[in-house]
Phi, psi and omega in degrees: 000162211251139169284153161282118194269075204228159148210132195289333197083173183235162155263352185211124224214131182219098174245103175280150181275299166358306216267342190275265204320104176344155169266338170268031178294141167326300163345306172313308137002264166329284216276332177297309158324324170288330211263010170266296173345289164313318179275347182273003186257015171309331176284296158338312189273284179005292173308332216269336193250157177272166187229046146209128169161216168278166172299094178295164162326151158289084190308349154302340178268353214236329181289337168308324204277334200258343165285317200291348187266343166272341171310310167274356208009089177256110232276324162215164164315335180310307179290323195278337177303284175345300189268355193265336177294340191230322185262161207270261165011321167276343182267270136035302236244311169250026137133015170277157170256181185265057176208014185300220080252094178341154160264167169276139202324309195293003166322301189305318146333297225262316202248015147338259193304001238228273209269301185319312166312311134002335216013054198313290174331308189298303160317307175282338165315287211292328171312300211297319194303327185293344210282134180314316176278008170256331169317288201301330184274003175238177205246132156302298266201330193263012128043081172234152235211137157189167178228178198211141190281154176234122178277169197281167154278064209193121197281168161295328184282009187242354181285078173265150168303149179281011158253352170124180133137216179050072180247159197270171189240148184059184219243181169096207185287286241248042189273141180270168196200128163224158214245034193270137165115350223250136167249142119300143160186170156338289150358278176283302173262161161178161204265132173304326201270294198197112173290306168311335174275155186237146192269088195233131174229161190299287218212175172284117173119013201271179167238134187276119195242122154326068205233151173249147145299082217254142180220157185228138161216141225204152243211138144289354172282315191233003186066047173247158184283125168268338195187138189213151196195171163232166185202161173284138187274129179210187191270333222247333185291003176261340180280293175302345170299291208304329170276348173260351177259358178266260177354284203312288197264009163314130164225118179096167153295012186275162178286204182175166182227147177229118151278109186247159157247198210306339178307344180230067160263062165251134187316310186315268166354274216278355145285318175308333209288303174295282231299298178305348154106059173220145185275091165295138179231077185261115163304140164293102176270094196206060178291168158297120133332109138032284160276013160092015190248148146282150183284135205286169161201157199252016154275125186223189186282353171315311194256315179324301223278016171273108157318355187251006153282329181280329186324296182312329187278343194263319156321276190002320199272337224248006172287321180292007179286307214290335190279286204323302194320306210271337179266320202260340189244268208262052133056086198201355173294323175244085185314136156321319203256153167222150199079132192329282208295327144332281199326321183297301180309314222267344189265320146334309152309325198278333187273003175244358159270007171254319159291347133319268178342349204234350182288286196315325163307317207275335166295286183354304212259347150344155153263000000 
């Protein structure tokens, strides 16, 4: 007999959400580790709120709500507001119920600065790593380090001399300004927009972009992220990230190894590196000059001639996963946010959801 293809609706509806989520979904995984994460920062969410008036969202619901949009790569809270009303799975994970009434997008807004005094982003990071099932997955002794341009929220047309001037020709939003003959820089110059970005270009022949620097530091057994920070883009911020994110996330006195690429073969860089008891594994830079010389490098056969220096070089790579991960799934190529201390929180975020997103296989598969 044929079904009716009709629908009357119900007046009473009884859903458990538990039981619509599969028992092997990844998720499931996921949200127990945050929510162990979450409960030790409890004390933390604590301070930020007063403890009188009305209730506010739950910031556990709003840290939940915001992995799911890297997760998913959901293009803004609005949207994320949206799929958060309908989809069950999305309700399920960050603690609704289906009879809930989503909140509105400027929640996020509003309790931003709230978890940024917190440095809230960071904590979880550092949580997730600390969590008893992510400890045994990670390499103590094995280390690699790199940065990656994040562009800024902030037009080119907005780069002005820091004394004024430079005016547009003609009216409106969209007034043109031209800018052939004009040298620009740091220096000189800074964005209307977001003051904090810097006039950066990757390499020679590249166009120079409104940009933050995002730096990784990143554990070779399995390739999770330890420790992630943003900086103002400069020639000098991936060397100086990379000894302050080593100073941070460091545990212990042991020696260690760091991997790079050719960007941090500098005499400076690879001394400090010793003075810190670290076993540089730096690709080698060592072109032709200008002038036709070679260019010195302070990596010699002490270290090359150890298998565990090509090791580091073949590790190493697997860093530009974290980055790729993090510009094409949770939208960090082009930031949202303007100022140093956003940039930061949201690229921080996107690198403890890229060590989620990836802990349920790697527990599987564990011994």
């Amino acid at each position: 007999m044929r079904g009716d293809d009709s629908n009357t609706g119900q007046l009473f509806s009884y859903v458990d959400l538990e039981a619509r989520v599969p028992v092997g979904h990844p998720l499931r995984l996921i949200r127990t580790i945050v929510n162990d994460v979450l409960g030790t920062l409890s004390v933390d969410f604590a301070r930020l709120y007063s403890h009188t008036g009305r209730p506010s969202i739950p910031p556990e619901q709003l840290l939940r709500a915001l992995l799911l949009q890297a997760f998913y790569t959901i293009r803004s809270e609005r949207q994320l507001m949206e799929q958060l009303d309908f989809n069950i799975l999305f309700r399920w994970f960050v603690g609704l119920g289906m009879d809930d009434l989503v909140w509105d997008a400027t929640v996020f807004c509003k309790n931003r600065d709230r978890l940024l005094e917190a440095e809230v982003s960071g904590k979880l990071l550092n949580g997730v790593i600390a969590h008893k099932k992510v400890r045994r997955l990670l390499s103590r002794e094995h280390f690699s380090v790199d940065g990656t341009l994040i562009e800024a929220w902030a037009s080119m047309k907005s780069f002005r001399p820091r004394e004024g001037g430079g005016d547009d020709t003609g009216g409106g939003r969209n007034a043109e300004h031209d800018f052939r003959g004009e040298k620009r820089s740091n220096a000189t110059h800074e964005s209307t927009s977001d003051p904090e970005a810097r006039l950066h270009r990757k390499g020679n022949g590249k166009p120079g972009r409104l940009c933050y620097m995002g730096h990784g530091l990143m554990e070779n057994r399995n390739g999770l992220v330890v420790g992630a920070s943003v900086t103002q883009a400069s020639g000098t911020a991936e060397r100086d990230a990379a000894l302050d994110l080593i100073d941070r996330h460091r545990r212990g006195k042991h020696r260690i190894t760091l991997g790079a690429d050719k960007a941090y073969d500098v005499a400076g860089f690879v001394e400090d590196l010793r003075d810190r008891k670290v076993t540089p594994h730096v690709a080698v830079q060592n072109h032709l000059t200008k002038t036709g010389k070679r260019r010195k490098t302070k990596i010699d056969a002490r270290t090359t001639r150890h298998p565990g220096y090509a090791v580091s070089q073949r590790c190493r790579k697997r860093i530009e996963e974290v980055f790729g991960w993090a510009k094409v799934q949770a939208g960090q190529a082009k930031t949202h946010f303007r100022g140093q201390r956003r940039v930061e929180a949201s690229f921080t975020l996107a690198a403890c959801a890229y060590n989620l997103i990836r802990l349920p296989k790697l527990i599987a598969t564990s011994p």
